[in-house]
C-alpha positions as CSV (number, residue, x, y, z in Angstrom):
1,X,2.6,8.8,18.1
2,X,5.3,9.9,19.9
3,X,8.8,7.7,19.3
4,X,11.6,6.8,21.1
5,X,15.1,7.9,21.0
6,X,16.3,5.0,19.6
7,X,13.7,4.6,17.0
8,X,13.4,8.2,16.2
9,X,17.2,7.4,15.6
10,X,17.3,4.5,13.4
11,X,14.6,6.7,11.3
12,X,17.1,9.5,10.7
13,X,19.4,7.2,9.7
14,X,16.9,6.2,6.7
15,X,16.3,9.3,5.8
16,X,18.7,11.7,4.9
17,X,18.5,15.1,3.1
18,X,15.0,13.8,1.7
19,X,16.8,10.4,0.6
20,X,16.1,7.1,1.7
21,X,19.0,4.8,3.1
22,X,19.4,1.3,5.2
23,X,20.7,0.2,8.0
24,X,20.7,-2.9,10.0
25,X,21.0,-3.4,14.0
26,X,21.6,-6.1,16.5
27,X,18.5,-6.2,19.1
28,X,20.5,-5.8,22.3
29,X,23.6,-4.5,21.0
30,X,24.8,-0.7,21.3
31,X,25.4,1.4,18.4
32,X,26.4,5.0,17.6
33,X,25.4,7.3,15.2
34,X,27.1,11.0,14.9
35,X,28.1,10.5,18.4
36,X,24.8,9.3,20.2
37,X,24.2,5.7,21.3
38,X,21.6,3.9,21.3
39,X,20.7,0.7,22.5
40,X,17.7,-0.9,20.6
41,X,15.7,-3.3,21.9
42,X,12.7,-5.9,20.9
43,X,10.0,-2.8,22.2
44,X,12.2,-0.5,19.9
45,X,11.4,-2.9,16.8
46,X,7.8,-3.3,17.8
47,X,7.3,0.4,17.9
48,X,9.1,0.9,14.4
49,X,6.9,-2.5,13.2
50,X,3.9,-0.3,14.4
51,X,4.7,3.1,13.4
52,X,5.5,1.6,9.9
53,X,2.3,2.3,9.1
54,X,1.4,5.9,9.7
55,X,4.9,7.0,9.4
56,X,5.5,10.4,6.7
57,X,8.7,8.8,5.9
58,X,7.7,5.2,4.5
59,X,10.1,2.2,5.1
60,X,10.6,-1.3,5.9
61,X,11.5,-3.1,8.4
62,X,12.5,-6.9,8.3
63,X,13.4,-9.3,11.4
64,X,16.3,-11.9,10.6
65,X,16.5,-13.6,14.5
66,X,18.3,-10.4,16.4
67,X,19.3,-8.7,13.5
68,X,16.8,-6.1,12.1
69,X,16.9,-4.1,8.8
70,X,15.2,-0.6,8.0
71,X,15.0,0.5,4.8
72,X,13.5,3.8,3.9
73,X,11.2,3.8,0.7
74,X,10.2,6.8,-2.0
75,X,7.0,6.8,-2.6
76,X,5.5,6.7,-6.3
């Protein structure tokens, strides 16, 4: 599955140097990492809600109204 910029994004922020982080985002709202913006969107969530599944770097995604957190997971 091939992802967006935004969500291939917000999954690089999970995942850093093999190490799973969090971050949260506003649905709508523009935000900048290292320099690039982004502006996620409900089809941004959907297809990180989607790819959560078959994704190689496990996380989890949870929808509070317009604000959205991504957590990435280890694996056991």
């Amino acid at each position: 599955m091939q992802l967006s910029h935004e969500a291939q994004t917000l999954l690089d922020i999970c995942w850093v140097d093999g190490d799973p982080r969090s971050t949260t985002f506003i649905i709508g709202e523009k935000t900048n990492f290292k320099g690039t913006e982004i502006k996620p969107n409900e089809e941004t969530y959907n297809e990180l809600l989607e790819y959560q599944s078959s994704s190689p770097r496990p996380y989890k995604i949870e929808k509070f109204g317009k604000f959205v957190n991504l957590t990435g997971r280890k694996v056991k």
